[in-house]
MIROBA-927443 format. One line per 5 residues: number of its first residue (from 1); their letters; for each residue y, z, x of N, C-alpha, C. Coordinates in pm, whole numbers. Each point is the difference from the previous one (the first is absolute). Layout:
// residues N
NUM) a) Y/Z/X/Y/Z/X/Y/Z/X ~ ...
END
This chain:
// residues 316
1) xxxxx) -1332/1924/1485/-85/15/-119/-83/127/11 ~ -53/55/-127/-47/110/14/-153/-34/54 ~ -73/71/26/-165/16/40/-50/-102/-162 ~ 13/82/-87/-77/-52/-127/21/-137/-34 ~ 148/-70/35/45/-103/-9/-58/-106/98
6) xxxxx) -4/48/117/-60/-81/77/-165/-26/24 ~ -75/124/-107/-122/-35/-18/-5/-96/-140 ~ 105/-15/-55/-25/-67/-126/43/-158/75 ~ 94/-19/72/-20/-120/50/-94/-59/64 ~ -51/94/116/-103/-67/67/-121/-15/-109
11) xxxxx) 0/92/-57/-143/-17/-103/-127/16/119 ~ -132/-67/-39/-123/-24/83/-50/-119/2 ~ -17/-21/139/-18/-159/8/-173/-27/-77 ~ 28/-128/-24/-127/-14/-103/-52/-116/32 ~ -142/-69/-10/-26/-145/74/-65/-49/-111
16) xxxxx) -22/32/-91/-63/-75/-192/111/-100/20 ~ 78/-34/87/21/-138/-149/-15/-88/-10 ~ -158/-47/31/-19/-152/-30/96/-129/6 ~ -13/-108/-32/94/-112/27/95/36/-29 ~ 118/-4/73/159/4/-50/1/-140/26
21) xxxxx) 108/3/-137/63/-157/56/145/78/-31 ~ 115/-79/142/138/57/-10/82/-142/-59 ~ 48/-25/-143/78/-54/-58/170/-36/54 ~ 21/-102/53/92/-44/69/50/-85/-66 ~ 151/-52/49/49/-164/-51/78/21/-109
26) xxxxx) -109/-93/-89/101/-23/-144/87/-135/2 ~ 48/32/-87/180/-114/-34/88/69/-41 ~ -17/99/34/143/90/-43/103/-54/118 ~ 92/72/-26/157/-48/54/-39/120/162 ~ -80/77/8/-31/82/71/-168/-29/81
31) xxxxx) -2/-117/-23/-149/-36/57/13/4/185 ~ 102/-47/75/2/-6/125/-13/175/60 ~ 70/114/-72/-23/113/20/-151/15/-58 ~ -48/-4/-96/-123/46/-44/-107/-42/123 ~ 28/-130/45/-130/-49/70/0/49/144
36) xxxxx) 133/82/24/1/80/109/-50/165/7 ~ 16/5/-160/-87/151/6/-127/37/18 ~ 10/-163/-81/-195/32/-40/-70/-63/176 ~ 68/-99/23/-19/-9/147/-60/128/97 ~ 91/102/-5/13/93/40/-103/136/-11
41) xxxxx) -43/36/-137/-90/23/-52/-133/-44/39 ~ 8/-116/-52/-163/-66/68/-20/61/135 ~ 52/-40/76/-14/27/134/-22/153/12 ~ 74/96/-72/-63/157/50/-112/-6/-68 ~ -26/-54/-76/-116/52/-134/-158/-50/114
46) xxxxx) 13/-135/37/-76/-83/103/-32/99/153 ~ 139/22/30/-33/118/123/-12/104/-51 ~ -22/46/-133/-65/158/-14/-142/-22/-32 ~ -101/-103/38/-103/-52/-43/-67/-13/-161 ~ 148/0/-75/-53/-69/-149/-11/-150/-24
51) xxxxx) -112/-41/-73/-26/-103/-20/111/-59/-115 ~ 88/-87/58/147/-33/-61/-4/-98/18 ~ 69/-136/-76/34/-136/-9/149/43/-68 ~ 63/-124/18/152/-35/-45/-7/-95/-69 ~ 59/43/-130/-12/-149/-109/132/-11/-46
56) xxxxx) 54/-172/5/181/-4/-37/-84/-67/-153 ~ 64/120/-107/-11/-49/-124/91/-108/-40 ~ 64/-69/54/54/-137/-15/-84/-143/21 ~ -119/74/118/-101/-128/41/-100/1/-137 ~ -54/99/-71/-130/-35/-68/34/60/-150
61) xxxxx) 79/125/-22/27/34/-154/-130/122/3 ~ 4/69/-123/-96/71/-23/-108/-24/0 ~ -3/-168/-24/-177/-14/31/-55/8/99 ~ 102/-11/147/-64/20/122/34/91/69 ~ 66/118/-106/-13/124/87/-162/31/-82
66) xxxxx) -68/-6/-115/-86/58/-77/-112/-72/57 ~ -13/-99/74/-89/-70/100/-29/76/177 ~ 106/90/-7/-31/59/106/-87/137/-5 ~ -14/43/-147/-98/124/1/98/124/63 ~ 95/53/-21/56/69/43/-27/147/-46
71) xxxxx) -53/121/97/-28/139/-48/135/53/-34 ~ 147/-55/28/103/103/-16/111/-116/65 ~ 156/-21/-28/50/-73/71/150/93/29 ~ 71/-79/89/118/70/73/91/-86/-34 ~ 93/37/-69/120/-68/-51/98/23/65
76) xxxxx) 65/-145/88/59/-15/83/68/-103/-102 ~ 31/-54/-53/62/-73/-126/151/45/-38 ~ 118/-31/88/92/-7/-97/101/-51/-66 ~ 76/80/-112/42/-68/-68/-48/-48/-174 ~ 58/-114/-33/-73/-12/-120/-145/-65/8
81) xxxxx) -88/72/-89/-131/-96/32/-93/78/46 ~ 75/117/83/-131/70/136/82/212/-58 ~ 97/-51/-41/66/133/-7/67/55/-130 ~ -47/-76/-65/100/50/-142/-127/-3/-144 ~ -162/30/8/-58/45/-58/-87/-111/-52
86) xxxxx) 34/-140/1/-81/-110/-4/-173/-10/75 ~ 34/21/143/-121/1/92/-76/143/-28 ~ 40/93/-55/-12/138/-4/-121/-13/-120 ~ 79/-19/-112/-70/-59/-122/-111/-122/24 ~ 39/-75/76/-167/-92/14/-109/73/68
91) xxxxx) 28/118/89/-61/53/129/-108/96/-105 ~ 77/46/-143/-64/87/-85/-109/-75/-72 ~ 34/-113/20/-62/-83/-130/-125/-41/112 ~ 5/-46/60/-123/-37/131/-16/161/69 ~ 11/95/-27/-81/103/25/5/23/156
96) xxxxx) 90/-11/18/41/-29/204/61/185/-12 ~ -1/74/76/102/99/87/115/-76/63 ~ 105/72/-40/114/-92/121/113/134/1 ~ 52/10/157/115/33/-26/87/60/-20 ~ 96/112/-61/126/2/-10/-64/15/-184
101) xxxxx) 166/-46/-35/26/96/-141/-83/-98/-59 ~ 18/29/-151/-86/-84/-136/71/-52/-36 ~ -24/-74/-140/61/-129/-41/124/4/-27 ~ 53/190/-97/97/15/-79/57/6/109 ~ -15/135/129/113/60/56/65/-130/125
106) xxxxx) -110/-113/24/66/-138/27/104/-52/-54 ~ -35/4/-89/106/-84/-90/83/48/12 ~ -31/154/-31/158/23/-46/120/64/180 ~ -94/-36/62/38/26/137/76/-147/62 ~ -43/-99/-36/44/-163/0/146/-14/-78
111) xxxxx) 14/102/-69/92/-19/-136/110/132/38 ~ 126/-106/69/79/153/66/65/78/-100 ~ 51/-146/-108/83/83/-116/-74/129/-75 ~ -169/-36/-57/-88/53/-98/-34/123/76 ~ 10/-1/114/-51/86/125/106/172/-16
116) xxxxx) 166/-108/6/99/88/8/-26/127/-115 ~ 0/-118/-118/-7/66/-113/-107/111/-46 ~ -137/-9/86/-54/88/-24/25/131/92 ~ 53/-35/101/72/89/68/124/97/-113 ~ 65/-37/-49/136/39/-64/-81/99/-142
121) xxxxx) -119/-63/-23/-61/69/-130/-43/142/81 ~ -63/-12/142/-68/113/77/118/119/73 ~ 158/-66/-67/99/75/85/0/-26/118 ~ -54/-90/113/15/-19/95/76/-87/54 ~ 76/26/143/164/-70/-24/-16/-130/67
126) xxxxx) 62/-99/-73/-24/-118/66/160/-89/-29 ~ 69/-93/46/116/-45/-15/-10/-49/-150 ~ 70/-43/-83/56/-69/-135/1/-137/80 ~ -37/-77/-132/-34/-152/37/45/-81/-178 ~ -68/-102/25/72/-103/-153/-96/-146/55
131) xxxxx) -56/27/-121/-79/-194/24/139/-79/-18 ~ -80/-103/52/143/-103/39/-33/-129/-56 ~ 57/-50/-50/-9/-189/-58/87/-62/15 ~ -11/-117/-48/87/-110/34/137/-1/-46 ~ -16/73/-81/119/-1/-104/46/132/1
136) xxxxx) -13/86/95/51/123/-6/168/11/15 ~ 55/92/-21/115/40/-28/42/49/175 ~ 12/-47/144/3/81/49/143/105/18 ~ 49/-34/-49/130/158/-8/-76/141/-78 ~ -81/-33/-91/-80/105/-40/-81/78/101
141) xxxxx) -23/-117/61/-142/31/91/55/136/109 ~ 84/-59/39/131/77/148/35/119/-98 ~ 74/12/-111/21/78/-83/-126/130/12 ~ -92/-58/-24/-127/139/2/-99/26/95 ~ 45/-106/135/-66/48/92/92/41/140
146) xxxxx) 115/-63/4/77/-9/45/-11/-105/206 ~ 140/27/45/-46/-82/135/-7/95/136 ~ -109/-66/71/-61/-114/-12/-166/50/-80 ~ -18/-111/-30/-173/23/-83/-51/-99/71 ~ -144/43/-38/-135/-88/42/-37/-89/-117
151) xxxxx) -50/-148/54/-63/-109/-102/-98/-23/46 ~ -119/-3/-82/-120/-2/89/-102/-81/-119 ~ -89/-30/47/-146/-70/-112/-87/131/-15 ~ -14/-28/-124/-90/143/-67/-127/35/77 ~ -83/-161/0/-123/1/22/8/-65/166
156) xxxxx) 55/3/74/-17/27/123/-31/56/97 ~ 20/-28/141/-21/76/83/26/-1/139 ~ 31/52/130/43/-32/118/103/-37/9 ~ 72/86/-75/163/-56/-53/3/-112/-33 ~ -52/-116/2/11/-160/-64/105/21/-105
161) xxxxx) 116/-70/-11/93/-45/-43/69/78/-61 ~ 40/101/98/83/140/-52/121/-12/62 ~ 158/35/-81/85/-33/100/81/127/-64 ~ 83/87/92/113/122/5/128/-119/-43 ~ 39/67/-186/123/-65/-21/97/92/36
166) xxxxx) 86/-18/91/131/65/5/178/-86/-55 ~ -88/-87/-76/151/-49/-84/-48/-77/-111 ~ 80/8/-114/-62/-15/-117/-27/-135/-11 ~ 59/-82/57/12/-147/19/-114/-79/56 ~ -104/90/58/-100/10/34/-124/-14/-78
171) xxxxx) 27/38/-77/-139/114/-111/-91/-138/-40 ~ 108/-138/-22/-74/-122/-89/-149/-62/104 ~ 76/-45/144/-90/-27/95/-79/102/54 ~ 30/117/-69/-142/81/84/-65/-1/-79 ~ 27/0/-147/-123/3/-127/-90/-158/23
176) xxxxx) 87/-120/32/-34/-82/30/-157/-1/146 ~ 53/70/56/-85/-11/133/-132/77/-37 ~ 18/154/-85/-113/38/-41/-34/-97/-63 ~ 14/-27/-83/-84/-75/-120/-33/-137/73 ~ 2/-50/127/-55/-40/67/-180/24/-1
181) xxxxx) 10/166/43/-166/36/4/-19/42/-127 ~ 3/44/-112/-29/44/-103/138/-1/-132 ~ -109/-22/-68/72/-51/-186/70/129/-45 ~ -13/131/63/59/141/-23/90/20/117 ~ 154/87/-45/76/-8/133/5/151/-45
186) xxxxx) 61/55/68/31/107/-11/128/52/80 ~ 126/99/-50/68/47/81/4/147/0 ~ 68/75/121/-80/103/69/123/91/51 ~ 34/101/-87/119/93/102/-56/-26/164 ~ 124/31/68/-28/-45/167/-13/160/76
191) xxxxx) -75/80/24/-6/86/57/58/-13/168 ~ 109/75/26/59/-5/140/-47/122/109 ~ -99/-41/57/-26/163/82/-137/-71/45 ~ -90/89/47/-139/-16/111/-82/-47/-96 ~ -95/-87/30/-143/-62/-31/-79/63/43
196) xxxxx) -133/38/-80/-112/60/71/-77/-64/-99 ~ -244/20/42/-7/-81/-74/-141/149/85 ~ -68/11/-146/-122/97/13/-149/-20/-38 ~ -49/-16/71/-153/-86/-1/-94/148/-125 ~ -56/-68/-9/-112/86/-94/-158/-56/75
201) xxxxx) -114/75/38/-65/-16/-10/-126/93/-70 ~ -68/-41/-80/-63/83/-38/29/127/-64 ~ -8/130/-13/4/139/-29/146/9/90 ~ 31/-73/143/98/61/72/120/-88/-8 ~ 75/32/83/143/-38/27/40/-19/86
206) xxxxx) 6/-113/68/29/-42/176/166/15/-1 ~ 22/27/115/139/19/55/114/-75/-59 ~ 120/87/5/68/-185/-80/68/-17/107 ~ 61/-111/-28/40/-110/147/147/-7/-61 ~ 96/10/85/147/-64/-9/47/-90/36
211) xxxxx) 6/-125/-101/56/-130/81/120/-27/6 ~ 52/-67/145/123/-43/26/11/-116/24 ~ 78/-95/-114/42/-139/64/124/-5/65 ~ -3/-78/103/198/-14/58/67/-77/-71 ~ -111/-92/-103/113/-74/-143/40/85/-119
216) xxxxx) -86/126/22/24/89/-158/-82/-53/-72 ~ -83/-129/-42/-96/-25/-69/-124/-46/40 ~ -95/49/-55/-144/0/61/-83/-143/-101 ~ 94/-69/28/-79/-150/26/-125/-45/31 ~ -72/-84/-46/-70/-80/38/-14/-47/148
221) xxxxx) 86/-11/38/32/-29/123/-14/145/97 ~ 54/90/-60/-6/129/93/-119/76/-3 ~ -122/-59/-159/-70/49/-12/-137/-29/91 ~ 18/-152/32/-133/-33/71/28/-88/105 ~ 139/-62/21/8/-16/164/88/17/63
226) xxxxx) 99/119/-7/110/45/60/-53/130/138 ~ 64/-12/47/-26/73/122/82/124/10 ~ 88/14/-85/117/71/2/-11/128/-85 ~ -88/-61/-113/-53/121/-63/4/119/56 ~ 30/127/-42/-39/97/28/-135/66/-119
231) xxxxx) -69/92/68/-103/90/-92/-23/144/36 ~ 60/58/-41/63/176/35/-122/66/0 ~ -75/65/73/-129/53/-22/21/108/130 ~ -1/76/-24/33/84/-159/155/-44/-51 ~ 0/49/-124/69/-91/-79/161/96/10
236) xxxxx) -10/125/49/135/73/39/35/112/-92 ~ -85/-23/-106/12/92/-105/-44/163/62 ~ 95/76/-85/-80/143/38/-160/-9/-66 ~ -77/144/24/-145/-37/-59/20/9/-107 ~ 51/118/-87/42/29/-156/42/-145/-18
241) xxxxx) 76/-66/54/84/-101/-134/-126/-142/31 ~ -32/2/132/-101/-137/-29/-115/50/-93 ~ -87/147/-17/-68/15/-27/16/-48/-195 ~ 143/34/8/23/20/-183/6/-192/-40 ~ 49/-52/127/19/-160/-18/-163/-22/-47
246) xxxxx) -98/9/67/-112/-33/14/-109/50/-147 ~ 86/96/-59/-66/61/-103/96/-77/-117 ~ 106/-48/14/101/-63/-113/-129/-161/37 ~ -40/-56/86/-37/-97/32/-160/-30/-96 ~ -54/126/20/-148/50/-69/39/-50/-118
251) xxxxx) 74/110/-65/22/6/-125/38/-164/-41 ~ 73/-79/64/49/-133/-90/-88/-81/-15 ~ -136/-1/133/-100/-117/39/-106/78/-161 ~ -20/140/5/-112/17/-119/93/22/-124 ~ 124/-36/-10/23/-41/-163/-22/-151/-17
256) xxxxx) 10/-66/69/-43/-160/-19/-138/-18/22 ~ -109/122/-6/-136/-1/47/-61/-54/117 ~ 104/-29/127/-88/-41/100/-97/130/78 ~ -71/-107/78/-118/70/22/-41/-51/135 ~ -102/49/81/-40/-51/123/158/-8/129
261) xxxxx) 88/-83/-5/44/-21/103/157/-39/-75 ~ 83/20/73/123/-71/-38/167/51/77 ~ 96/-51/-36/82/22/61/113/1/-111 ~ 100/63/36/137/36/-93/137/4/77 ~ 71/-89/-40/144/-24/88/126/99/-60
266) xxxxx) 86/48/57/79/112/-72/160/1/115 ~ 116/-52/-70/104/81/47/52/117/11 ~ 67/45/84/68/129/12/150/7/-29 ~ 54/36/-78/150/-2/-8/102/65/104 ~ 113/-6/56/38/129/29/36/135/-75
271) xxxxx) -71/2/-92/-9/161/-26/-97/35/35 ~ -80/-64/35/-157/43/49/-109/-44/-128 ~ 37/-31/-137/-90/-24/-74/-101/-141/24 ~ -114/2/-35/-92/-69/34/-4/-150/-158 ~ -6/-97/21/-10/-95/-124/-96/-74/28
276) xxxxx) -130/-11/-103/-107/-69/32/58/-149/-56 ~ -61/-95/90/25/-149/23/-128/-73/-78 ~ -123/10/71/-97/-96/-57/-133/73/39 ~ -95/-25/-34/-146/10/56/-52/-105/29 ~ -114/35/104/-70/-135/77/-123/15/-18
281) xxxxx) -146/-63/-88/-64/63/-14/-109/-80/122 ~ 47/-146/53/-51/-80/59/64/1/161 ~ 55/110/53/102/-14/118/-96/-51/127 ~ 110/-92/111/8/-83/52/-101/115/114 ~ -110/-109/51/-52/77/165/3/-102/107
286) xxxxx) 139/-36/24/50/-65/103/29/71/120 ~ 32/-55/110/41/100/107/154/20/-14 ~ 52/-78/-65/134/72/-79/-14/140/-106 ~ -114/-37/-71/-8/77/-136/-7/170/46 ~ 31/59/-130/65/131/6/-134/117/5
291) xxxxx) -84/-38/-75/-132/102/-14/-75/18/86 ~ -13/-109/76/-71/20/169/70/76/64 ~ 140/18/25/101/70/57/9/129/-10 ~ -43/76/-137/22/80/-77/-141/78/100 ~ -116/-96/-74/-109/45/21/-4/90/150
296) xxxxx) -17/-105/105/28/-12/123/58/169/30 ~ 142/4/-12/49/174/23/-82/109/-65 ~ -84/-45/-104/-84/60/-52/-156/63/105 ~ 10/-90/66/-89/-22/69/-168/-68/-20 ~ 61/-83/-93/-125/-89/-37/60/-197/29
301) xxxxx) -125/3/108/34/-137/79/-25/-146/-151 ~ 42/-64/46/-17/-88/-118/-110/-64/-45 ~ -112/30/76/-185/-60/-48/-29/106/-88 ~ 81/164/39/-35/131/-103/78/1/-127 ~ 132/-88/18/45/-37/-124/-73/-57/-84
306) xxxxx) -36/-127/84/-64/-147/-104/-103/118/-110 ~ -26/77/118/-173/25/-65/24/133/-115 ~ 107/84/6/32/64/-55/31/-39/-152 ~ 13/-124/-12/78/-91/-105/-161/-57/-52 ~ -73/-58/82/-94/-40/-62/-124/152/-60
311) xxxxx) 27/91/60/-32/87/-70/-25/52/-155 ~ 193/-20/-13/8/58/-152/-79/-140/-100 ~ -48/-79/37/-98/-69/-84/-147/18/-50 ~ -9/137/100/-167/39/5/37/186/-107 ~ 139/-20/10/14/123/-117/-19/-1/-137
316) x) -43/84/-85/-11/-7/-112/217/1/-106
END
């Protein structure tokens, strides 16, 4: 990273921020990961001597986060509920600091199809996809996306109920399995070539990371308790082409208006072209998760993360 980049990450450490409370839990389909982030969190926020509590908004609701008097909170929330502009929007309405993006660029960051699409309006390249229903035609489907494609839930996350169709015979039970987690399915040209995935923090741009599964798909399973995982750091790229990844990455997170912190997943083809996948505006700070990782080669330990993050809440 350049000098300027890495002063825009580190930023200046700051000790204003009154009560944090770090937002954990939920009932999302993603609550066992969430309560490991925010887990996680607490604990640097606690050893960087901020006055921090952990509240699982599943135990009390908004009335007992608004009982805790909170100067600013840390959204560790994901999924639906904590990540897709709901909690964002109450956080405005009770006059709290929190966080990561705002209500819209949540949403529409929760929302892979609405997401794509604003991508495709911005010219920015992302695979061809097709909402999916019950009653879909799938020979059409294969017809315009061709094999193999991705079936996935719109409003998801942590891959939850995403499956690689490679035969058409397929397509019914994977729409089936999404629509398991969500009432929106979606299908997804299949990009064949490298995964990488590019953290945003702040003004800067942390390293991007190259992941390798030995299944070819980065699962749920590969995401938070596989051992096998690989995480490429550095990611292998020359500097020119990671640098241009990282600026294609900018550009997709501020057309969907995120802000503060976030992450963006992207295939590589073998021609070398880059296809943006999804944005994360709520990403995981597990000791699996990717932004600590990022951070880390950056050279900011993960209490300078936490705090870096709770920062952009004291920004205008």
């Amino acid at each position: 990273m350049s000098r300027d980049t890495q002063a825009a990450v580190r930023g200046e450490r700051r000790q204003d921020y009154g009560r944090v409370v770090v937002l954990y839990g939920g009932d999302s389909a993603e609550r066992d990961v969430s309560l490991a982030s925010g887990g996680a969190v607490l604990a640097a926020l606690q050893r960087s001597g901020v006055d921090a509590q952990g509240y699982d908004l599943a135990a009390g609701g908004l009335s007992g986060l608004e009982a805790l008097a909170a100067d600013r909170v840390f959204i560790a929330l994901h999924g639906r509920g904590g990540e897709d502009g709901t909690l964002q929007g109450a956080l405005e309405l009770l006059r709290i600091p929190y966080t990561g993006s705002g209500v819209l660029a949540s949403a529409l960051g929760m929302d892979k199809q609405r997401t794509k699409r604003l991508w495709q309006a911005h010219d920015l390249p992302t695979p061809a996809s097709i909402t999916l229903g019950p009653e879909c035609d799938w020979s059409t489907v294969v017809r315009r996306l061709g094999l193999p494609l991705v079936v996935k839930p719109i409003h998801e996350g942590s891959t939850l109920g995403i499956t690689i169709v490679a035969n058409a015979d397929d397509l019914a039970s994977a729409y089936r399995e999404a629509a398991r987690f969500d009432a929106e399915v979606m299908a997804e040209r299949f990009i064949q070539g490298e995964e990488y995935t590019v953290s945003l923090l702040g003004d800067g741009i942390l390293p991007a990371i190259r992941v390798e599964v030995p299944s070819g798909f980065y699962d749920y399973q590969a995401k938070y308790h596989s051992s096998e995982t690989l995480y490429h750091l550095p990611c292998g790229l020359d500097a020119a082409t990671e640098a241009r990844l990282g600026e294609l990455c900018r550009e997709a997170f501020v057309a969907v208006g995120g802000r503060g912190w976030g992450r963006v997943d992207v295939m590589r083809d073998g021609e070398g072209r880059f296809w943006l996948l999804e944005v994360n505006t709520v990403p995981g700070m597990t000791d699996h998760s990717l932004v600590p990782q990022a951070a880390a080669h950056a050279g900011l330990d993960f209490e300078s993360l936490v705090l870096r993050i709770l920062d952009t809440t004291l920004e205008p």
